[in-house]
Phi, psi and omega in degrees: 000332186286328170294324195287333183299292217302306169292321179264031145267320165296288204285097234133302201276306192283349165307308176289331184266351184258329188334344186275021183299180175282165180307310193257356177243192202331280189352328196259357172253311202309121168081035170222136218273141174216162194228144168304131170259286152290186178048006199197111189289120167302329166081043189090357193064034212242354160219102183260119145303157214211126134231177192212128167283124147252228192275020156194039193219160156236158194199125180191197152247157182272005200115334194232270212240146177286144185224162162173109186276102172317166163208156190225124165275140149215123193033208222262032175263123178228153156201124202284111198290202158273157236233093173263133158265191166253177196234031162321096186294115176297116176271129175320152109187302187333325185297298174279350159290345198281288172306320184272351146327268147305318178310313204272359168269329181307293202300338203287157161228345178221174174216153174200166167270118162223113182082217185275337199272131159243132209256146176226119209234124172302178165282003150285359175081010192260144197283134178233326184200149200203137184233140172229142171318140214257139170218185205242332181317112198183152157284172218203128158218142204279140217232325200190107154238178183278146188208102191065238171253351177264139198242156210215162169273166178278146161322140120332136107123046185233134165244123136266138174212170185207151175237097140231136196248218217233098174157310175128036145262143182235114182206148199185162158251176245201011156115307201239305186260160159259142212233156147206131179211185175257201184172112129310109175237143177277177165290115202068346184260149187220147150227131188253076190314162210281154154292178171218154169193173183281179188237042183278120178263082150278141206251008174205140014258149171337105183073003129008264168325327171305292185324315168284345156258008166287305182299300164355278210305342189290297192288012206258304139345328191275114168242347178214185192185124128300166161198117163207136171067015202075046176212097212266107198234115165268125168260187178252142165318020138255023153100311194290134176318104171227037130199169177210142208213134187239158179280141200289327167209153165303132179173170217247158193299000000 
């Protein structure tokens, strides 16, 4: 699982560079993180699909497992290629949100813009799946950040979460202390200002303090940002992962 996060952060990155087109064509889709809204019984939201275009690849989760399928546009005609997962055995609700999933990219043919939303239509023209851009606003506990060069776990007996939240605020603790900063997001894009925190000096567990300036130091780094399957990756301009976030409680992206 960890190479497939990897590739599809990298296609994320070349997603995002083709991503500058005009308002109505590819471009406007392209490299922007997006989660099912429609066409698909969410089962409570408790498993949401996710996908990210680039200029020929789709690359997401089914709610379960990562898929990624070529694709070919000609004006507003798409046809999705074949649909390789990774092969997590799904516990329900996931499973059948999974399934109906994969069902309805077998069917698209077509694709449009309505509002902000990208709708994918079979060939009858008819709505099969319908997407709203993915945001991060949400609670967050963090699973793996960058530490040099190397991306690393949180100590044992450690927490960091982070809450962003809807204005463009970020707060958490940070292993020891409590942090707050801002955040601006683009379509697919994040900038993240330096933190602030409080100033409690712990002396356990052994490096702790390291820990809490590598994650400082991590978000600032974020040029970009996912969310597939309940799990939330701020990258770097090169596509690589320097935090990872699993959701903190159930809610919908």
């Amino acid at each position: 699982m960890h190479t497939a996060a990897v590739s599809v952060a990298l296609l994320f990155v070349l997603g995002l560079a083709a991503g500058c087109g005009g308002d109505d064509g590819p471009g406007s889709f392209v490299g922007v993180p997006w989660v099912v809204s429609s066409g698909v019984d969410l089962a409570g939201r408790d498993a949401v699909p996710s996908a990210t275009f680039t200029h020929d690849t789709v690359a997401g989760s089914t709610g379960c497992n990562g898929f990624t399928p070529p694709y070919t546009l000609d004006d507003e005609a798409m046809e999705i290629g074949t649909i390789a997962t990774t092969r997590m055995a799904c516990p329900p609700p996931a499973d059948a949100v999974e399934r109906a999933h994969l069902t309805a990219l077998g069917r698209v043919a077509a694709w449009h813009l309505d509002g902000s939303d990208l709708v994918l239509a079979g060939d009858d023209h008819y709505e099969v799946l319908r997407y709203e851009e993915a945001s991060p606003v949400g609670d967050w506990k963090v699973t793996a950040f960058l530490t040099g060069d190397a991306v690393t776990s949180p100590l044992p007996g450690t927490t960091i979460t982070a809450n962003f939240a809807d204005g463009g605020t970020q707060t958490g603790s940070s292993g020891c202390n409590a942090y707050q900063t801002s955040f601006t997001l683009g379509r697919g894009s994040i900038e993240i200002a330096p933190a602030a925190s409080t100033e409690i000096a712990c002396a356990a567990p052994e490096g702790v303090m390291d820990q809490e300036a590598s994650y400082l130091a991590a978000l600032p780094t974020a040029v970009g940002y996912r969310v597939d399957g309940g799990v939330l990756a701020l990258l770097s301009a090169e596509g690589t992962s320097v935090v990872s976030y699993s959701r903190a409680r159930e809610q919908a992206p």
